[in-house]
Z-matrix of the N, CA and C atoms (Angstrom, degrees):
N
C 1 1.455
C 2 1.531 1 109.99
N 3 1.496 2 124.76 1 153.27
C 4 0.898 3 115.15 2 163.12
C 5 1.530 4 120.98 3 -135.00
N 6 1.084 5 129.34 4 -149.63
C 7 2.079 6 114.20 5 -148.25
C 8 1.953 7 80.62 6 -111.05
N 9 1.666 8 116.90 7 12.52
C 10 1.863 9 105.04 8 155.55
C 11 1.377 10 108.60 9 -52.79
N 12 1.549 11 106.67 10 162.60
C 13 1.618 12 99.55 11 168.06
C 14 1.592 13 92.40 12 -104.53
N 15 1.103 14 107.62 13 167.02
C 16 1.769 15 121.33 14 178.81
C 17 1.550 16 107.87 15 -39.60
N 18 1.329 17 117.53 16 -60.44
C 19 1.484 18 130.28 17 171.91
C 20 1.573 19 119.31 18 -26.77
N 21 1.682 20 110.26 19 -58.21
C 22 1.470 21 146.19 20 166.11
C 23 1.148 22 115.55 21 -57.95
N 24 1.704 23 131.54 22 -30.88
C 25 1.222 24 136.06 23 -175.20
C 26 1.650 25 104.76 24 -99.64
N 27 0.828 26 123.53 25 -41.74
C 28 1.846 27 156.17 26 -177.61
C 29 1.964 28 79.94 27 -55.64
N 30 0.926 29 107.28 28 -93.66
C 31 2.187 30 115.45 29 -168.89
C 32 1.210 31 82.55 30 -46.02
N 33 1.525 32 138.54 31 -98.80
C 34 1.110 33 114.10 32 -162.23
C 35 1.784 34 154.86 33 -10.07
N 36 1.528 35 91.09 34 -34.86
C 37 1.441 36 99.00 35 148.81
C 38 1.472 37 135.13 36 -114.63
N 39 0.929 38 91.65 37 -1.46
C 40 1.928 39 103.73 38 159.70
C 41 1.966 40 99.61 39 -59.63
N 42 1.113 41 83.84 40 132.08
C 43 1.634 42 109.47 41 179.64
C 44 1.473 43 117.52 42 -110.72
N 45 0.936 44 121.87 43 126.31
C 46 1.666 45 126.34 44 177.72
C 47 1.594 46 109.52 45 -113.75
N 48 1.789 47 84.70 46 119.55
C 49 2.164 48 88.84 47 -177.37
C 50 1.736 49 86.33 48 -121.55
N 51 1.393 50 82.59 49 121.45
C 52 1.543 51 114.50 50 169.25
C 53 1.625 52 110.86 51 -66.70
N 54 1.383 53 100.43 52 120.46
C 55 1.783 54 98.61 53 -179.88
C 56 1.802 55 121.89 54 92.51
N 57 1.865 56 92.06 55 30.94
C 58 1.428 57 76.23 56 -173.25
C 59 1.659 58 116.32 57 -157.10
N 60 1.148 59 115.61 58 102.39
C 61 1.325 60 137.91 59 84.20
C 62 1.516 61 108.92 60 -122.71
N 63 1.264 62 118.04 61 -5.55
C 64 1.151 63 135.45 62 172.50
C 65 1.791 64 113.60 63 -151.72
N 66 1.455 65 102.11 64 163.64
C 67 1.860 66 119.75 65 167.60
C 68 1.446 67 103.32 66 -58.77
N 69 1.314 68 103.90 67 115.85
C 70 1.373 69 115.62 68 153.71
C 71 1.797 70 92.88 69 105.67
N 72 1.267 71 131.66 70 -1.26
C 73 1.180 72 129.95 71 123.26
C 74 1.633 73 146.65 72 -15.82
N 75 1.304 74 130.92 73 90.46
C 76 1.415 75 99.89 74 162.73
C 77 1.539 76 110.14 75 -125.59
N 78 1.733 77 100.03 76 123.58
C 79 1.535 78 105.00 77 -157.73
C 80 1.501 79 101.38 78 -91.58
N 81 1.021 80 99.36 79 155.50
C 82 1.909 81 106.57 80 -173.61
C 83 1.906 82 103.31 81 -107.65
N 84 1.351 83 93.21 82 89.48
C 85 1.620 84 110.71 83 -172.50
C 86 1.964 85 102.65 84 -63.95
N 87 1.014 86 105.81 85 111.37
C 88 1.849 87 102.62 86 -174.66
C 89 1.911 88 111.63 87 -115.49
N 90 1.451 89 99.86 88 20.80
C 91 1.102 90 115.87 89 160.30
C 92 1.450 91 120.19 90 -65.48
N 93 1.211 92 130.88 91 -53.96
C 94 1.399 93 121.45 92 166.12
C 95 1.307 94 132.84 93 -45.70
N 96 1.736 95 122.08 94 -21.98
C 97 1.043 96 134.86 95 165.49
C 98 1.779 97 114.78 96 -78.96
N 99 1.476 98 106.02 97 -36.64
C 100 1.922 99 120.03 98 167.10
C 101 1.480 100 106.64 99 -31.72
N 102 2.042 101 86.92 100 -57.24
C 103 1.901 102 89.33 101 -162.92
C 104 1.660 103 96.13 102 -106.58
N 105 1.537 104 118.17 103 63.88
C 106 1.313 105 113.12 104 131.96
C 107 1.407 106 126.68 105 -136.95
N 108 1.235 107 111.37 106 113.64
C 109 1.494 108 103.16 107 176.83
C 110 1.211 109 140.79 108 -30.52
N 111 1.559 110 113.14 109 -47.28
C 112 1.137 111 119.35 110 -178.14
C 113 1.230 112 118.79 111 -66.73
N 114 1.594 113 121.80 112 -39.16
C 115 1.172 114 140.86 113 169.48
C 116 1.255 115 122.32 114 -72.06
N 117 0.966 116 132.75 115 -9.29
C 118 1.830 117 138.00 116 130.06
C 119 1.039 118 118.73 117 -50.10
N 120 1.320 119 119.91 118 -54.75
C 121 1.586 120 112.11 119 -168.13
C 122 1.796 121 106.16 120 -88.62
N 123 1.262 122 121.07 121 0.59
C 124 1.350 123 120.61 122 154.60
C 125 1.654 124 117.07 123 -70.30
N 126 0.991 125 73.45 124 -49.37
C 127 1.751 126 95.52 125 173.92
C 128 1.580 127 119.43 126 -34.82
N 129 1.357 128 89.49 127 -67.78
C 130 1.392 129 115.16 128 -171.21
C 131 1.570 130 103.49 129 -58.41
N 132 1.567 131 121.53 130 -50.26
C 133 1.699 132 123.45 131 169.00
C 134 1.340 133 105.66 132 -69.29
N 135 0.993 134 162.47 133 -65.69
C 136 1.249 135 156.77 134 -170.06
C 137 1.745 136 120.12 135 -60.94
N 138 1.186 137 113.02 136 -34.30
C 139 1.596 138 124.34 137 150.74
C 140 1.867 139 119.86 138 -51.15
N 141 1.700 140 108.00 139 -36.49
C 142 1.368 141 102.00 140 -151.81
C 143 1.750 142 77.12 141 -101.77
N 144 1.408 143 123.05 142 -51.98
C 145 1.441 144 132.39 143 165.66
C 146 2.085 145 91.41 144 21.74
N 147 1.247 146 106.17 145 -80.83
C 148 1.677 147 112.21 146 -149.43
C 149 1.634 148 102.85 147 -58.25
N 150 1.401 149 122.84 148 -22.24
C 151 0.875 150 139.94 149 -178.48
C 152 1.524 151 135.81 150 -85.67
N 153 1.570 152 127.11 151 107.94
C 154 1.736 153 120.55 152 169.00
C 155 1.386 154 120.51 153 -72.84
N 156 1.201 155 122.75 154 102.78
C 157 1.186 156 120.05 155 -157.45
C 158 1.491 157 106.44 156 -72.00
N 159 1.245 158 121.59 157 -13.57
C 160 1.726 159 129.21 158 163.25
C 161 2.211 160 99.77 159 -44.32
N 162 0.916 161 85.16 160 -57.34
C 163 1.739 162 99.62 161 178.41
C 164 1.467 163 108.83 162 -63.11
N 165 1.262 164 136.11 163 -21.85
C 166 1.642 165 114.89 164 -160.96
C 167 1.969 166 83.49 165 -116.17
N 168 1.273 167 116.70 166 140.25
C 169 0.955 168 118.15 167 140.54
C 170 1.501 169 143.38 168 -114.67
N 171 1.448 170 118.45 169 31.48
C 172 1.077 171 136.67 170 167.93
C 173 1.405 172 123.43 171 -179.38
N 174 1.486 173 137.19 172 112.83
C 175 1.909 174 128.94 173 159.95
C 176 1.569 175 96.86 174 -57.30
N 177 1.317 176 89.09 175 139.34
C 178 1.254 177 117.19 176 150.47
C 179 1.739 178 125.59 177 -109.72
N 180 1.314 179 114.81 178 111.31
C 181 1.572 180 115.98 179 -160.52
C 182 1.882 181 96.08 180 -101.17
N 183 1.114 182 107.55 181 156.98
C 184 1.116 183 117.68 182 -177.64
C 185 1.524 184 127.67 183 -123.99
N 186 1.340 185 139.03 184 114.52
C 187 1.247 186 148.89 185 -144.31
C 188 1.699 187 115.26 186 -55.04
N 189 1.540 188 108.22 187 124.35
C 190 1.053 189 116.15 188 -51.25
C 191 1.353 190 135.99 189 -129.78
N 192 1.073 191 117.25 190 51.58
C 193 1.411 192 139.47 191 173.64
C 194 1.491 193 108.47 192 -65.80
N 195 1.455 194 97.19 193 -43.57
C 196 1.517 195 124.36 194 173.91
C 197 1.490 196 104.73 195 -37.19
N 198 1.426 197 120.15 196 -65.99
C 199 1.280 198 130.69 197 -159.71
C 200 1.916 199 93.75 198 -67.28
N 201 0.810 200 151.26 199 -8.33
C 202 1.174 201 147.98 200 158.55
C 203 1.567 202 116.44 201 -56.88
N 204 0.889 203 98.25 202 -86.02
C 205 1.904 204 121.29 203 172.54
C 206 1.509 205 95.12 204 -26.72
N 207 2.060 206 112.26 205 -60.18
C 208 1.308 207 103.96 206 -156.81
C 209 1.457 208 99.58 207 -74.58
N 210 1.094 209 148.05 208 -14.76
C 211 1.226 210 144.32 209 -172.02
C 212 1.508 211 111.43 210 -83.90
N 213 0.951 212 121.62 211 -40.94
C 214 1.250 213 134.37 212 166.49
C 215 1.619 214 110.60 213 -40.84
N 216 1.732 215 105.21 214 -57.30
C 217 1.457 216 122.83 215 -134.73
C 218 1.743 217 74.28 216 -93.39
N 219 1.455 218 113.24 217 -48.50
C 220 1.777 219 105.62 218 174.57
C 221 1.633 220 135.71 219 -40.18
N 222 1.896 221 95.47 220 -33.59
C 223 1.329 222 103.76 221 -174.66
C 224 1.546 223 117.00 222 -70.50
N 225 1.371 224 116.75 223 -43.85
C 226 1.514 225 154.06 224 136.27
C 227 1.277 226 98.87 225 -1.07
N 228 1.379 227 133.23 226 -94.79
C 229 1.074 228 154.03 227 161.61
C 230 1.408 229 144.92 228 -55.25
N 231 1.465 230 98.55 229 13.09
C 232 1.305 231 118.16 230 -169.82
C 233 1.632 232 136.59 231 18.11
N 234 1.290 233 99.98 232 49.51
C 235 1.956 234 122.80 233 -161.49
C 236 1.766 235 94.03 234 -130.25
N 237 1.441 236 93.51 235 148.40
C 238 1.579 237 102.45 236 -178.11
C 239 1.593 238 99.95 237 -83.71
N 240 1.354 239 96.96 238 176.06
C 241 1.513 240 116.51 239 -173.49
C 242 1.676 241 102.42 240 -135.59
N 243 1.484 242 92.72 241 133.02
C 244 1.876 243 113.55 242 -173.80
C 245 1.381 244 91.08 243 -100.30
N 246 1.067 245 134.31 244 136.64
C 247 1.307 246 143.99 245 167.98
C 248 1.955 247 116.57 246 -89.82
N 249 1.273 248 116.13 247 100.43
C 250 1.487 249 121.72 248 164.87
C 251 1.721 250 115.25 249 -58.03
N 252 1.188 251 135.54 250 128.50
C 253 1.711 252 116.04 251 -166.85
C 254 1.379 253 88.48 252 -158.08
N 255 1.712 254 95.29 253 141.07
C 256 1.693 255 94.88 254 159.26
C 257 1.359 256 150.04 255 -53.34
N 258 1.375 257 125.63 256 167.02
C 259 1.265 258 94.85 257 -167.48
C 260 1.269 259 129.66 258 -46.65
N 261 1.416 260 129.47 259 -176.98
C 262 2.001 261 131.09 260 159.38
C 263 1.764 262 97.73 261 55.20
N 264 1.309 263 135.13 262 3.74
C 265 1.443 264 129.50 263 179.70
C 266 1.664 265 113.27 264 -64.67
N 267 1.524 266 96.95 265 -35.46
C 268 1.412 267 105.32 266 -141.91
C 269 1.650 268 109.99 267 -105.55
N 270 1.425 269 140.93 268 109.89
C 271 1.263 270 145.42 269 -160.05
C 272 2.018 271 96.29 270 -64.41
N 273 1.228 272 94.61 271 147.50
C 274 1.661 273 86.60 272 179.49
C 275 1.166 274 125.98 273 101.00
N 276 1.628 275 123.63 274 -163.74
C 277 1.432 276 137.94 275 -171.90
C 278 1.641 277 97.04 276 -109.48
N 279 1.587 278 98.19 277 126.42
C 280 1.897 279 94.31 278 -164.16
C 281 1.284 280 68.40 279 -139.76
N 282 1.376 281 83.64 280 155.83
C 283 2.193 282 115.44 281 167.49
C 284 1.621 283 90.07 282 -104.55
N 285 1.405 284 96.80 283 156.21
C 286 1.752 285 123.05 284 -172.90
C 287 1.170 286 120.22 285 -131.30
N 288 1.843 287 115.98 286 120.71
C 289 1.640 288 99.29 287 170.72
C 290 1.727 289 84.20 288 -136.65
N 291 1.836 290 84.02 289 139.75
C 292 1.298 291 105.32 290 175.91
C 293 1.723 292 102.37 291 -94.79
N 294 1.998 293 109.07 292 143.37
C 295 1.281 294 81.49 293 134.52
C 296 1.780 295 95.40 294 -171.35
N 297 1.244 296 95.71 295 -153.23
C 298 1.836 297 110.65 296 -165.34
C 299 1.299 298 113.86 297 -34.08
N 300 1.087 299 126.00 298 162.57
C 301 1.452 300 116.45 299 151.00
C 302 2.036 301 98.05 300 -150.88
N 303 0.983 302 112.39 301 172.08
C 304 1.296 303 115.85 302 -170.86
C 305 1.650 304 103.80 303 -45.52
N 306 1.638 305 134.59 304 -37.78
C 307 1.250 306 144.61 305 -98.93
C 308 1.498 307 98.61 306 -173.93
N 309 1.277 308 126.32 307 7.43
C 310 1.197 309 116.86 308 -156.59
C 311 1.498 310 131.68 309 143.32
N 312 1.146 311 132.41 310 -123.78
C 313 1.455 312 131.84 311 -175.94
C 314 1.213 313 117.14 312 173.97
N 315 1.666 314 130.04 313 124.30
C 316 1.258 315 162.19 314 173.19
C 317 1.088 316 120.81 315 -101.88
N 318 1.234 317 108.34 316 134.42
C 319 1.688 318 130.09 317 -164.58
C 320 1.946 319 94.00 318 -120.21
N 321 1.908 320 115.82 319 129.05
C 322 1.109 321 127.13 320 151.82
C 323 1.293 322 102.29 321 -115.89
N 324 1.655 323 100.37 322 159.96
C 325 1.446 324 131.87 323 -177.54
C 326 1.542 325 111.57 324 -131.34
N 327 1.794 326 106.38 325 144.58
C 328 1.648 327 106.33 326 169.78
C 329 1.513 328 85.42 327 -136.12
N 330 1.013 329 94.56 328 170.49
C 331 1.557 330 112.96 329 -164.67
C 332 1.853 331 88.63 330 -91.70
N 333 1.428 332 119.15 331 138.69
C 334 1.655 333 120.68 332 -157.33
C 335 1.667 334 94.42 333 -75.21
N 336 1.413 335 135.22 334 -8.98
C 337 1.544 336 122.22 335 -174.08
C 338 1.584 337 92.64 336 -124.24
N 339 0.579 338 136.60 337 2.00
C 340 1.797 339 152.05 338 -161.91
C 341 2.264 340 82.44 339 -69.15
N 342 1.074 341 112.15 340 -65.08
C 343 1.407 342 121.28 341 -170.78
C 344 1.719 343 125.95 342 -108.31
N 345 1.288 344 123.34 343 126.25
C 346 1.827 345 108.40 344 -160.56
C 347 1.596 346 87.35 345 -126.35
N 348 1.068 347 115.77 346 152.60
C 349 1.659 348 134.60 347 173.18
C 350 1.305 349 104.60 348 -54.87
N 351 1.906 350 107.59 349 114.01
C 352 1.242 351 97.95 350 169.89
C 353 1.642 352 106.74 351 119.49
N 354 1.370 353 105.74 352 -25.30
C 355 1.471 354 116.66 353 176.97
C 356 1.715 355 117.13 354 -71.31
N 357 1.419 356 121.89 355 117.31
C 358 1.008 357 108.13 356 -178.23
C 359 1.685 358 109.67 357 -86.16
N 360 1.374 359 111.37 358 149.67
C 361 1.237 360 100.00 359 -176.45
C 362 2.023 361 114.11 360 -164.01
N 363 1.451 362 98.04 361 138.40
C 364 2.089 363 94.20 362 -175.14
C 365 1.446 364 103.67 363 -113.56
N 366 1.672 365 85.75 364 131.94
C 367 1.460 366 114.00 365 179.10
C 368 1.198 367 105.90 366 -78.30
N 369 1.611 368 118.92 367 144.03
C 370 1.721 369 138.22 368 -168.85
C 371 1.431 370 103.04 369 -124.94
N 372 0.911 371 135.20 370 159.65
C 373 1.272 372 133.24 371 148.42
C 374 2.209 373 100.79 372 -163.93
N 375 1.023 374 137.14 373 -151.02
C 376 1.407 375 125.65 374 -145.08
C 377 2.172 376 86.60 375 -134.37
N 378 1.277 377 94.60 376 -44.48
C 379 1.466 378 93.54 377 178.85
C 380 1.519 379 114.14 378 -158.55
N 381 1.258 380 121.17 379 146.08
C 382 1.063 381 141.13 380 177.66
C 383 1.761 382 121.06 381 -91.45
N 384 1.594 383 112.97 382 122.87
C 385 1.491 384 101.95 383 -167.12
C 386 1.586 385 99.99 384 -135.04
N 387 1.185 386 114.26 385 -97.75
C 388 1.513 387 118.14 386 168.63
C 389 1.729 388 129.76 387 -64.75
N 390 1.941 389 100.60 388 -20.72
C 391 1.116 390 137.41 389 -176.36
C 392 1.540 391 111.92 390 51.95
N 393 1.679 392 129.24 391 31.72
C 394 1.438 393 134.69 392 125.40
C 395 1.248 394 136.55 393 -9.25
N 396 1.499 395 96.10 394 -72.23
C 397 1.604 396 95.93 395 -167.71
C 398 1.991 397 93.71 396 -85.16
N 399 0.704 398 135.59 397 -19.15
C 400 1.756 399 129.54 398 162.46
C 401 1.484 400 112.51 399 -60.48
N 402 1.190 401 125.82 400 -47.53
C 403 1.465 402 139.75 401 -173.84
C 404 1.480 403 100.25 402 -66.97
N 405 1.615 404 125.25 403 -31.98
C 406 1.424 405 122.70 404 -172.94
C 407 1.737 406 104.52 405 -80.87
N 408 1.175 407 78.61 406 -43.09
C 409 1.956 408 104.24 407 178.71
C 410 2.106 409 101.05 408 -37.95
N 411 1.517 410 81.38 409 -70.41
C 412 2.080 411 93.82 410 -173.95
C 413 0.816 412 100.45 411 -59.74
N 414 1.359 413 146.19 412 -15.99
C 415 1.598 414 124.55 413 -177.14
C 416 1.645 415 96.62 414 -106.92
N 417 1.121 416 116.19 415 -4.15
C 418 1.547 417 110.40 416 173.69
C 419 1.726 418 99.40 417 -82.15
N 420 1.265 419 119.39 418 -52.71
C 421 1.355 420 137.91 419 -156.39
C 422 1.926 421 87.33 420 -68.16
N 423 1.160 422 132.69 421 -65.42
C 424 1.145 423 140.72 422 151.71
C 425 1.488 424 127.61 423 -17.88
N 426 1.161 425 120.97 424 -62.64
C 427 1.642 426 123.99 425 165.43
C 428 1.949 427 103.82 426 -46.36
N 429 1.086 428 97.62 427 -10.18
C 430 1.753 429 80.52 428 -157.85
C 431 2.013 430 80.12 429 -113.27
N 432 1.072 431 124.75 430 40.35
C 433 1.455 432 122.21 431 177.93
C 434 1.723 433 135.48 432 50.36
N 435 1.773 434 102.18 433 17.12
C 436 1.642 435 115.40 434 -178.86
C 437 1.434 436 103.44 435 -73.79
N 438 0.844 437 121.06 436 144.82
C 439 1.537 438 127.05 437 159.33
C 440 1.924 439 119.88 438 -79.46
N 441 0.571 440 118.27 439 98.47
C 442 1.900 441 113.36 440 -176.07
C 443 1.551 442 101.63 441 -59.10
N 444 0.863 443 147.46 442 139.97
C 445 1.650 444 168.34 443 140.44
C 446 1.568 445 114.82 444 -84.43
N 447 1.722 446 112.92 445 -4.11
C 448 1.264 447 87.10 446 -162.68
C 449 1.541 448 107.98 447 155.76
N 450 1.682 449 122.63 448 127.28
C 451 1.101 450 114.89 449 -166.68
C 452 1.589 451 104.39 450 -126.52
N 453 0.910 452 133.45 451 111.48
C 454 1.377 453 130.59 452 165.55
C 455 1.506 454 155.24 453 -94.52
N 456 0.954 455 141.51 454 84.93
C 457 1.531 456 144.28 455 -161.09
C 458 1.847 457 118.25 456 -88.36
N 459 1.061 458 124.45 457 154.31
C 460 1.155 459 129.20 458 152.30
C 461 1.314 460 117.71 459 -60.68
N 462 1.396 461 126.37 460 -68.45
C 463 1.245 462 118.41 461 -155.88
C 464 2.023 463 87.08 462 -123.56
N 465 1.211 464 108.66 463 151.87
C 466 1.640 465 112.77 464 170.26
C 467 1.777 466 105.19 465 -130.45
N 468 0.955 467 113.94 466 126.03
C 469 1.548 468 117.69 467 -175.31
C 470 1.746 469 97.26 468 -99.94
N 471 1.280 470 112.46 469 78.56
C 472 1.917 471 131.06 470 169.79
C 473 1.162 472 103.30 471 -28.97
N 474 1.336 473 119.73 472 -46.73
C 475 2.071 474 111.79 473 -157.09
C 476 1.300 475 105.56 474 -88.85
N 477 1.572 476 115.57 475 27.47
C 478 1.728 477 121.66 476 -161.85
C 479 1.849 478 80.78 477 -135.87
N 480 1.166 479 129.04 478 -43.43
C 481 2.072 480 113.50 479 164.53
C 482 1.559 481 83.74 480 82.65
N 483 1.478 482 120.88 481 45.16
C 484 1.496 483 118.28 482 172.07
C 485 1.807 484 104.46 483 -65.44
N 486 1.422 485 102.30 484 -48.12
C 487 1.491 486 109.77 485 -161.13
C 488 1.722 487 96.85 486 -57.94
N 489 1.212 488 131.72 487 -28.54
C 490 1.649 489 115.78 488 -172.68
C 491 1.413 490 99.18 489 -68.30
N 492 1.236 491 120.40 490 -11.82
C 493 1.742 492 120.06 491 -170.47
C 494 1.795 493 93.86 492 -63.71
N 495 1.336 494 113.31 493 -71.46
C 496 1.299 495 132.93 494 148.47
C 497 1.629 496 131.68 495 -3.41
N 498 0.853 497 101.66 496 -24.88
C 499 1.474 498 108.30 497 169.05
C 500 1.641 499 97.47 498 67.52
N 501 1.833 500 96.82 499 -147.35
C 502 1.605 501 106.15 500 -173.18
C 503 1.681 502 103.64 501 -90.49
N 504 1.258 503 131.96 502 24.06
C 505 1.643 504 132.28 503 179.25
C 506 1.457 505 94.02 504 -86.58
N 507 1.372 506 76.31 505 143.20
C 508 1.735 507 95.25 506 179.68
C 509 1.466 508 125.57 507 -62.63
N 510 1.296 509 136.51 508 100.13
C 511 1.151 510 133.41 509 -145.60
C 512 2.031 511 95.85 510 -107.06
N 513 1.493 512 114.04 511 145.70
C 514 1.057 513 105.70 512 -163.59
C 515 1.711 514 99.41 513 -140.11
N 516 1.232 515 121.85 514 119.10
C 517 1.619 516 112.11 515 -175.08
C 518 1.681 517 113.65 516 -127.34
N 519 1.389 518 138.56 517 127.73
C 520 1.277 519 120.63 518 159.19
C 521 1.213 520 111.71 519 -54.31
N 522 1.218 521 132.33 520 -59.98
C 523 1.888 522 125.60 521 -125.57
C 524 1.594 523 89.52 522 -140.45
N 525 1.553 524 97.99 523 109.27
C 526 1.723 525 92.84 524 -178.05
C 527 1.736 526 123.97 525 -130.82
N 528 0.797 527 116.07 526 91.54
C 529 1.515 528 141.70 527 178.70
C 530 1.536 529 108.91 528 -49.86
């Protein structure tokens, strides 16, 4: 270890590839942080950190980078994880919220018993940008009677004003660009 703080150690291996998924792209590669152990399990305390886990009774991870973080942040915290997934992902009776996308339109799914009225519960996902597909997410997670406590990301890209998507929920980020 050294005297970085998690935050400091976390960017450090975040990688930026110029040009990608498209020109004029710069994607924030968080694979180098995937394949390090150590840096997971920092992760995983410093993610759950904002959180009393007496108070949360379930992450909700989001497809699916999401499901990383939340798995992590679940083990941590010893609370299950509901999985948010695109459409047709999910075996069963699922609730559906469609919505915008720059280009078109996106469909999420939760599994219809996955969430019960009354459940408190913090949303994960890997990074925060325009904060769309999260905003479709809370009102999915919401229709089904959860209470949100709390949204959390790895990385938040600021000069993108994701969090106004977000409303007044408590928005929570390590590594913010």
């Amino acid at each position: 270890m050294t005297d970085l703080t998690t935050a400091e150690r976390i960017r450090g291996l975040i990688r930026d590839v110029p040009d990608f998924p498209k020109p004029g792209i710069v994607f924030k590669d968080l694979c180098p942080v995937w394949g390090s152990g150590d840096a997971m399990a920092e992760l995983a305390v410093a993610m759950s950190a904002p959180y009393d886990p007496a108070g949360v009774h379930a992450l909700v991870g989001i497809e699916s980078r999401g499901f990383l973080v939340g798995t992590a942040m679940s083990m941590k915290m010893g609370k299950g994880l509901v999985l948010v997934r695109k459409k047709g992902k999910l075996p069963g009776t699922v609730v559906s919220r469609s919505y915008d996308l720059e280009y078109g339109q996106d469909t999420l799914e939760v599994q219809a018993n996955a969430l019960r009225p009354g459940m408190k519960v913090v949303m994960v996902d890997d990074l925060l940008a325009t904060g769309g597909t999260m905003k479709a997410a809370m009102a999915l997670v919401e229709s089904q009677g959860a209470e949100i406590i709390g949204v959390s990301f790895v990385v938040e890209l600021g000069f993108l004003e994701g969090r106004k998507a977000l409303g007044d929920t408590t928005c929570y980020s390590l590594v913010r660009y």
